[in-house]
MARVEXLO-882643 format. One record per residue (C-alpha): x, y, z. Coordinates in pm, 1 decimal. Example, Ala and Ser with C-alpha at 12.3 -4.5 7.8 and 13.67 -1.06 7.14 Angstrom:
(pt (1230.0, -450.0, 780.0));
(pt (1367.0, -106.0, 714.0));
//
This chain:
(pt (12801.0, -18074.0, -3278.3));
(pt (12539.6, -18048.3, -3552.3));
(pt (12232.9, -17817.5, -3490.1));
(pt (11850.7, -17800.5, -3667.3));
(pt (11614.3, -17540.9, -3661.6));
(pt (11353.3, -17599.4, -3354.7));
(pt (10991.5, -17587.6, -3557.7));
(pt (10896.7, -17216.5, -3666.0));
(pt (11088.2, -17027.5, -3416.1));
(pt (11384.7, -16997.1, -3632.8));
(pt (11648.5, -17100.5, -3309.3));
(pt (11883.7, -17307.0, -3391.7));
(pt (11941.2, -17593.0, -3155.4));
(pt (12186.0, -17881.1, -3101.7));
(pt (12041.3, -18250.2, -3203.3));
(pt (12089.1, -18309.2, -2830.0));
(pt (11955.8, -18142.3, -2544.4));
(pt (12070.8, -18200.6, -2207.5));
(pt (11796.9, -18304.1, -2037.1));
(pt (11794.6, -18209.3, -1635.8));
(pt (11546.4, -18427.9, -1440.9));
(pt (11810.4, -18582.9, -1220.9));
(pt (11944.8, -18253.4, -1102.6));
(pt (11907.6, -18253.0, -710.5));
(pt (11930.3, -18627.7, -660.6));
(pt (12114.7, -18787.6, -812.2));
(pt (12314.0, -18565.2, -971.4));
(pt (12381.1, -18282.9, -653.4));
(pt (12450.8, -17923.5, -733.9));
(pt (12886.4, -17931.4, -791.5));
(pt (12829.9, -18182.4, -1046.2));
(pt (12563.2, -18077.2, -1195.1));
(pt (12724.4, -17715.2, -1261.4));
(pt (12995.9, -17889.4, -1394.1));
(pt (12802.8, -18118.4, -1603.1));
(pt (12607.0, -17805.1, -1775.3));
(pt (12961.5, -17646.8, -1856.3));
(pt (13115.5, -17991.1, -1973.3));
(pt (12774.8, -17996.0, -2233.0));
(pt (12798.9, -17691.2, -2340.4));
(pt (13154.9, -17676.2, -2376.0));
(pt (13116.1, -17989.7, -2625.2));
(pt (12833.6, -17749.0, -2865.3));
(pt (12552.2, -17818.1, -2675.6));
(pt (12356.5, -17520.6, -2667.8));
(pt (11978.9, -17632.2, -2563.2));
(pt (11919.4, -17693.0, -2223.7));
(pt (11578.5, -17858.5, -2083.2));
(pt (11449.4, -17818.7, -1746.4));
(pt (11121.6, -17778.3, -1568.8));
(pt (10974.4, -17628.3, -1238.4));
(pt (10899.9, -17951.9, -1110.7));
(pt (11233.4, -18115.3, -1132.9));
(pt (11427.8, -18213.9, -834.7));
(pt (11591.8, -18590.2, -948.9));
(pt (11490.1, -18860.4, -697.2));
(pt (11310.9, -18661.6, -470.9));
(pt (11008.1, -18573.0, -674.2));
(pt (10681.2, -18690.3, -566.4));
(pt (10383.9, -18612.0, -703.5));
(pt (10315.1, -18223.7, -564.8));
(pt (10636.8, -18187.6, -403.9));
(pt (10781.9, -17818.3, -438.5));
(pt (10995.6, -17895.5, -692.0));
(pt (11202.2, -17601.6, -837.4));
(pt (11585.9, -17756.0, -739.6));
(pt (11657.4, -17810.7, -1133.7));
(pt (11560.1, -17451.3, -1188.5));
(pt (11795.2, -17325.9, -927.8));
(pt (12084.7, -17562.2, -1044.5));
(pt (12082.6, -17447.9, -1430.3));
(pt (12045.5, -17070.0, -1298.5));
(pt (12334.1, -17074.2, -1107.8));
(pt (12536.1, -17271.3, -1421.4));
(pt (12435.8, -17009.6, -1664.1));
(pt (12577.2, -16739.6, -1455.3));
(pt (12800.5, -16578.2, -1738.6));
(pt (12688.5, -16794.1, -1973.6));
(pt (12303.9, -16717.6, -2056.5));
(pt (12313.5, -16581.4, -2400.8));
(pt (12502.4, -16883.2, -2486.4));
(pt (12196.6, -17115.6, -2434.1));
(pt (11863.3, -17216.6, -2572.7));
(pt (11650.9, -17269.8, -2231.3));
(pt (11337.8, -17440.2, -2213.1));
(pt (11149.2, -17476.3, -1864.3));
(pt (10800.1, -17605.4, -1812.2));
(pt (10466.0, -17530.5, -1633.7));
(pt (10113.6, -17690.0, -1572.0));
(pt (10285.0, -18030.5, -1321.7));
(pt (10176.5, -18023.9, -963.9));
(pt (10430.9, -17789.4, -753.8));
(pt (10202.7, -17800.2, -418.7));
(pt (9953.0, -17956.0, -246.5));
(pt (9595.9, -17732.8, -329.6));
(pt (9381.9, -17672.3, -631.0));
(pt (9562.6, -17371.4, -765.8));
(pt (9928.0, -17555.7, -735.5));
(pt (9876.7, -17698.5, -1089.9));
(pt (9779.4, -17723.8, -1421.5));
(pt (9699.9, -17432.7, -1686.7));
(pt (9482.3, -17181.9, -1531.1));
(pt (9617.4, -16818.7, -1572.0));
(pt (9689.3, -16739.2, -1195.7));
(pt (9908.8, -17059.3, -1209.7));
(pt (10049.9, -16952.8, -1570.8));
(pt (10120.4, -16592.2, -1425.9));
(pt (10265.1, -16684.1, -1082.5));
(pt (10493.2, -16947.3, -1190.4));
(pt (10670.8, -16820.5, -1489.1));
(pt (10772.8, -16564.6, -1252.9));
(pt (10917.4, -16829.8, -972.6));
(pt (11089.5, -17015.1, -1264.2));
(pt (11300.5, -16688.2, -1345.7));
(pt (11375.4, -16564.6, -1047.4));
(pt (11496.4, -16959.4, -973.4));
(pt (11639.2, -16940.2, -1327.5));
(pt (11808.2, -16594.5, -1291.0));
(pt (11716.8, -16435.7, -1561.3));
(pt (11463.9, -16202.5, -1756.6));
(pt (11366.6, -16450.2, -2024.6));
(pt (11288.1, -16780.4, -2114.6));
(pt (11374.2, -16889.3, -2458.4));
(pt (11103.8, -17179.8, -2489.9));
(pt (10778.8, -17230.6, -2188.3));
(pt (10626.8, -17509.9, -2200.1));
(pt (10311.9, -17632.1, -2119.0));
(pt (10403.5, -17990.5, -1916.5));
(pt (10100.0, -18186.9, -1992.6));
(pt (9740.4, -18102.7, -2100.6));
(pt (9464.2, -18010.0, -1859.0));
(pt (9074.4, -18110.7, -1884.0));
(pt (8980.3, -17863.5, -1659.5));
(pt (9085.4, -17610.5, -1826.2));
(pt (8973.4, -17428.4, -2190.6));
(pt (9266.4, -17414.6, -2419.7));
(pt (9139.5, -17062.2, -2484.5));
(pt (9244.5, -16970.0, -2128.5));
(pt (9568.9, -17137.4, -2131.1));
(pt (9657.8, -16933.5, -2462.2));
(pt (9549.5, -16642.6, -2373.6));
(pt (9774.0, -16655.7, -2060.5));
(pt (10062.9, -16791.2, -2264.0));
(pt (10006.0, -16481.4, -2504.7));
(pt (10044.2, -16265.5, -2195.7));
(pt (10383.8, -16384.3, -2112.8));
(pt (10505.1, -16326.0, -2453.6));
(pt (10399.7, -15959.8, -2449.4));
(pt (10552.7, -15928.1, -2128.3));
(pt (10895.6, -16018.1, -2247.1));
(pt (10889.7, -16324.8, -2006.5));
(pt (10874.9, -16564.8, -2271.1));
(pt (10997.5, -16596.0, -2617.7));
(pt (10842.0, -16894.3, -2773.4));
(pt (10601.9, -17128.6, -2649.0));
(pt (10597.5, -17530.4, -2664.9));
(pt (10388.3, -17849.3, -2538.4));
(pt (10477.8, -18164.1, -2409.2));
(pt (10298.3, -18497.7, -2414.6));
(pt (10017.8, -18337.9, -2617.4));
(pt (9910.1, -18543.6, -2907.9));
(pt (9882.0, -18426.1, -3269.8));
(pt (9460.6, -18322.0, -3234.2));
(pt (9558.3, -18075.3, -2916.3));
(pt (9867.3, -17961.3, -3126.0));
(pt (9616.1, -17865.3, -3376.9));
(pt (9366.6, -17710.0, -3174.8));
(pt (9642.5, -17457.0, -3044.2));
(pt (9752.8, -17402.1, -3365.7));
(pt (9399.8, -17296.0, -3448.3));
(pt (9352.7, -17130.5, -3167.8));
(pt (9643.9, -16912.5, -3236.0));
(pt (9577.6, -16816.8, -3557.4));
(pt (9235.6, -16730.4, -3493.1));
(pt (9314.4, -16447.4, -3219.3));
(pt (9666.9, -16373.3, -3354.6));
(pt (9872.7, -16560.4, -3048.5));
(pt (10195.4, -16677.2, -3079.1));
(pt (10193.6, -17042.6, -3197.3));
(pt (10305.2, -17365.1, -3039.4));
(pt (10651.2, -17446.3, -3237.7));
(pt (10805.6, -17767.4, -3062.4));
(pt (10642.3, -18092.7, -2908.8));
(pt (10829.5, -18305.3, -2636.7));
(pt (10705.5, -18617.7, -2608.8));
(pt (10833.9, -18964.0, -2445.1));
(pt (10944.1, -19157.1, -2739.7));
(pt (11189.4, -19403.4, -2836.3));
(pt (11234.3, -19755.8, -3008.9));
(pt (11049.8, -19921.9, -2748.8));
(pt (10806.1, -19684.6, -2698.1));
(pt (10607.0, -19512.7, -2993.6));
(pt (10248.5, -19477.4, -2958.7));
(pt (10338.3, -19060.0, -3115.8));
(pt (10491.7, -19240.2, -3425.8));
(pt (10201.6, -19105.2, -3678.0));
(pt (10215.1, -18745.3, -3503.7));
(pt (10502.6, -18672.5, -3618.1));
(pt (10421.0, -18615.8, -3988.3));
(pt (10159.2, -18375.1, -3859.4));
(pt (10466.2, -18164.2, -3694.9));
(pt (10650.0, -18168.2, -3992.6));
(pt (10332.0, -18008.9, -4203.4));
(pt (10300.6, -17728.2, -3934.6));
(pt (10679.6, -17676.8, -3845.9));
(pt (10629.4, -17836.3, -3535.0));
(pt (10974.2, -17913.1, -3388.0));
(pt (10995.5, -18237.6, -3198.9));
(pt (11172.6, -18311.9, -2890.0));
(pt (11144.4, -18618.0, -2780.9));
(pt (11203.2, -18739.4, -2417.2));
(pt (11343.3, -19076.4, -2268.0));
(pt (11499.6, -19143.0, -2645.5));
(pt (11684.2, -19417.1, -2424.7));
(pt (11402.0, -19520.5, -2232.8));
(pt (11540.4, -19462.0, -1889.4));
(pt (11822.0, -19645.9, -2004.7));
(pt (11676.5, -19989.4, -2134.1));
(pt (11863.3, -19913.7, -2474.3));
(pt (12215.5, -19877.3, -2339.0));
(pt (12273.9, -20256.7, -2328.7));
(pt (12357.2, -20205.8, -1947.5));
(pt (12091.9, -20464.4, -1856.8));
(pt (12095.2, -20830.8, -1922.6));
(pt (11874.3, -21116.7, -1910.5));
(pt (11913.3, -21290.5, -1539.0));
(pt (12160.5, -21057.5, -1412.2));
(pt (12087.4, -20784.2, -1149.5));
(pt (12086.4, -20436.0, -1265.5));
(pt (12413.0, -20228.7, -1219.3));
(pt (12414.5, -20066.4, -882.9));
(pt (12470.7, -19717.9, -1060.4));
(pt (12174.1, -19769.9, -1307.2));
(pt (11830.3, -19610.3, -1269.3));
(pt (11658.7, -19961.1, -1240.4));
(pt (11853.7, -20002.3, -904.0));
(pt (11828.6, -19676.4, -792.8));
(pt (11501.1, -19536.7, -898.9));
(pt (11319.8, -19889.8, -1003.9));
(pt (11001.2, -19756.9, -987.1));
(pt (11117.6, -19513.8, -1299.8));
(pt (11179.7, -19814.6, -1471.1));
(pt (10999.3, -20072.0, -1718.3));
(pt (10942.6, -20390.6, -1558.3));
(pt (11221.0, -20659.1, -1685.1));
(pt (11057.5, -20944.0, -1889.4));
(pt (11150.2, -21229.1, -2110.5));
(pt (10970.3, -20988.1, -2388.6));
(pt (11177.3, -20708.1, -2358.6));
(pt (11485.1, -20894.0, -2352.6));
(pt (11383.3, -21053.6, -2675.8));
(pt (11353.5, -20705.0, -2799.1));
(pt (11642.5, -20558.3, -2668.0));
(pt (11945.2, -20817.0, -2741.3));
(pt (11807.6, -20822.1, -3103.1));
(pt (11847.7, -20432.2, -3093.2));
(pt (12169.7, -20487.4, -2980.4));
(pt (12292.1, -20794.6, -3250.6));
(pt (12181.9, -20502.8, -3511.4));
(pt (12357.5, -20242.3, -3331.4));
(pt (12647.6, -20475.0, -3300.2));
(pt (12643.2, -20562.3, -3703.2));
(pt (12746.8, -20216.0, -3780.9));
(pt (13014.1, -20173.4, -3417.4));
(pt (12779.0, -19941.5, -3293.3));
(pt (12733.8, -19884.5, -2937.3));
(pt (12356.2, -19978.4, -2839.7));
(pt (12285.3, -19619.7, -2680.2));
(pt (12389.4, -19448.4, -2991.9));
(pt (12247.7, -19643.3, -3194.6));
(pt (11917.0, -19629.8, -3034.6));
(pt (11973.0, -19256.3, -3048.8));
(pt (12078.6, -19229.3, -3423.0));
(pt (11716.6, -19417.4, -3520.1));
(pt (11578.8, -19135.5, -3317.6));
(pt (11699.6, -18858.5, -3483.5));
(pt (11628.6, -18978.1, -3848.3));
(pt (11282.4, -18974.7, -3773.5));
(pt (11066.9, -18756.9, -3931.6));
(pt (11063.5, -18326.3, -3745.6));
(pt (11296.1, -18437.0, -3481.1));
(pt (11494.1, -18115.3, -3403.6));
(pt (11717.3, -18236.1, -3053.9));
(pt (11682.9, -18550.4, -2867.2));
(pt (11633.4, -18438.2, -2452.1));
(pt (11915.0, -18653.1, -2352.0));
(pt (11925.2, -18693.3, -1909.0));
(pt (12298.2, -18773.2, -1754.2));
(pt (12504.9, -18859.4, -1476.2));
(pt (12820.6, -18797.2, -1587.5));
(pt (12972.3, -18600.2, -1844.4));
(pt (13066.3, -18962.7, -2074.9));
(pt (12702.6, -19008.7, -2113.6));
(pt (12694.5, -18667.1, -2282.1));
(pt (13019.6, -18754.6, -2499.4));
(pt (12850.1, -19069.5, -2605.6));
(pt (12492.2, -18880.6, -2686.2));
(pt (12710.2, -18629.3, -2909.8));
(pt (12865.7, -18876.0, -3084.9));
(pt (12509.1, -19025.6, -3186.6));
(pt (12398.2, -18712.8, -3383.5));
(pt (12698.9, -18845.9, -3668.4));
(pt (12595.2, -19152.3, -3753.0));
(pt (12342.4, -19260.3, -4022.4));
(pt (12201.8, -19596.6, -3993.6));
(pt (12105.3, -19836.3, -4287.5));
(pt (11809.3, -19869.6, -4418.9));
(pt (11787.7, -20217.5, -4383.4));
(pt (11829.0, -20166.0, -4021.5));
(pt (11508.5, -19941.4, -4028.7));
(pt (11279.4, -20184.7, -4239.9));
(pt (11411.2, -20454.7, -3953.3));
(pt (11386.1, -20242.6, -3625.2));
(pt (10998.8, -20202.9, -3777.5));
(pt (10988.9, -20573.6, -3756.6));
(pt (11160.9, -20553.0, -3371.8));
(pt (10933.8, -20303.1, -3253.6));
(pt (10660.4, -20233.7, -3470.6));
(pt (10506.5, -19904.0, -3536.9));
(pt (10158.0, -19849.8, -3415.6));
(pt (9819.4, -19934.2, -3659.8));
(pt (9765.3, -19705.1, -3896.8));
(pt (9495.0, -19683.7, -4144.9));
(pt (9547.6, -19862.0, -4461.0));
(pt (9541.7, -19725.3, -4828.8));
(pt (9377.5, -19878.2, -5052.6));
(pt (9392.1, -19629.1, -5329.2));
(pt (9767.0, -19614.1, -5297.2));
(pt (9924.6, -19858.6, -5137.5));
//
C-alpha cells in the first residue's frame, strides 16, 4: 500500500479509502466486519463513512446511522490503527432540525455518530453537502466548537465547489478556526464537472477525495452493450443508483476499455490509476462487496499510465470549458 498526505492535516492516508455506503444492505453486518479487517489488513488505513449510510435502505430522511454502527463495532481493538472520516449536514429525520448545518444539528449529531462509532474522536467530520439556509459563519463556528471539544480533529467538505472551499478558508483565517483540509467530491472519467477545482486544492493544500472514482461501477467493464446487467451488479440491484445505459456511454466506455486493454490493464484499475494521477488527489473512496474488489482497488494505486493514454482519454471524455489564454497559450 502506498500512502499521501491528506491536504494540511499532516495524516497520512492510503491512496484508497474504503468507502462504506453499502454497509447494512447489501453488504450485512458479518461481512462487513470482515470486510473492514480484510482492508485494513491489506494497508488500508482510511476508512469513510457517514451518519446517513445504511446501503440499500436509505431514503431520503431515513434514520440512517447502520454504517456508523458497523465500522464501530469493526474498530473494536483496532481504532488507533485507522484514519476515520464520518459526515454531517444529510437528512437523518423527518423535521426541520433533522438536517443540514445549523449548530443544534452540528452539536447533537457529532455526538450520535460517536457513541454509534464507539469512540471519543473523529479523525476527519465532514460537512456532507452545502446548505443555503444556513451562514457559513454559523456552520464554522460550530465546527470550531467540536474541535475544542476534542470531538473532532480535522474538518473536511464534500460536494462543495472550489468558491465555497474558499470562502471557508477565509472564513477560517479570519477568526482563527481550524481550516477545511480535504474535499470529497463525485468524480471520475465519466464524470468531471470538479476537473478545474482541483488546481485550487492543490494551491491551498486541499486534499481531494474523490467519490464514485468507478462511477457506481460503469468503469469495471462488467456491463455490455445489449446484454442485461449482472444480477450481482448495482445496476440490477440498486438501478435507480445507476446511469441510464445508452448507445453514448457505450461508445465511451468500450473505447476506455480498448485503451485499458492496450496496456493488459484491467478496466477498473485502470479507471482508478487515471484517478489518482490527477492533480491533489490524496485517496480514492473506493465502495465494495467483497474483499476482491478491495484487492483489485489496491493494486490500482501501482500503476502509472501513459501519457498518451491521458492526451486520448481527454479526447474520450473531455474535460469541462475552461477559459482560454491568449497571452500564453
Amino acid at each position: 500500500m502506498k500512502y499521501r498526505v491528506l491536504g494540511s492535516s499532516g495524516l497520512i492516508v492510503s491512496e484508497i479509502c474504503l468507502g462504506t455506503m453499502t454497509f447494512g444492505e447489501p453488504v450485512d453486518e458479518a461481512e462487513a466486519v470482515k470486510l473492514v479487517h480484510g482492508a485494513m489488513g491489506m494497508g488500508i488505513n482510511f476508512i469513510d463513512t457517514a451518519n446517513v449510510y445504511e446501503g440499500y435502505r436509505r431514503y431520503l430522511g431515513s434514520a440512517g446511522g447502520v454504517a456508523e454502527e458497523i465500522v464501530g463495532k469493526a474498530l473494536q481493538g483496532r481504532r488507533d490503527q485507522a484514519i476515520l472520516a464520518t459526515k454531517v449536514g444529510a437528512p437523518v429525520g423527518p423535521g426541520p432540525q433533522d438536517r443540514g448545518l445549523t449548530a443544534s444539528h452540528i452539536l447533537r449529531e457529532v455526538d450520535r455518530s460517536l457513541q454509534r462509532l464507539q469512540t471519543d474522536y473523529i479523525d476527519l467530520y465532514i460537512v456532507h453537502w452545502p446548505d443555503k439556509h444556513v451562514p457559513l459563519e454559523t456552520t464554522m463556528a460550530a465546527l470550531d466548537q467540536v474541535v475544542r471539544q476534542g470531538k473532532v480533529r480535522y474538518l473536511g467538505a464534500s460536494n462543495h465547489h472550489a468558491a465555497q472551499l474558499c470562502e471557508m478558508l477565509w472564513l477560517a483565517d479570519q477568526h482563527s478556526w481550524p481550516p477545511i483540509v480535504s474535499s470529497q467530491i463525485p468524480f471520475s472519467l465519466l464524470r468531471r464537472e470538479f476537473q478545474h477545482d482541483l488546481a485550487f486544492c492543490k494551491r491551498h493544500a486541499i486534499g481531494v477525495t474523490p467519490y464514485q472514482p468507478l462511477q457506481a461501477g460503469l468503469l469495471t467493464g462488467k456491463y455490455r452493450r445489449h446484454q442485461a446487467p449482472p444480477s450481482d451488479s448495482r445496476a440490477a440491484e440498486k438501478p435507480d443508483w445507476v446511469w441510464t445505459f445508452d448507445d453514448r456511454l457505450f461508445d465511451r466506455l468500450e473505447r476506455i476499455e480498448a485503451l485499458a486493454n492496450e496496456i493488459d490493464i484491467p478496466p477498473a484499475q485502470y479507471a482508478l490509476a487515471w484517478v489518482l494521477a490527477q492533480p491533489a488527489m490524496s485517496s480514492l473512496v473506493v465502495g465494495a462487496k467483497q474483499l476482491g474488489h478491495v484487492q483489485d482497488a489496491v493494486a490500482a494505486a501501482d500503476l502509472k499510465l501513459p501519457a498518451t493514454h491521458l492526451a486520448r482519454l481527454d479526447e474520450i471524455c473531455p474535460p469541462p470549458w475552461s477559459q482560454p489564454d491568449p497571452i500564453r497559450g
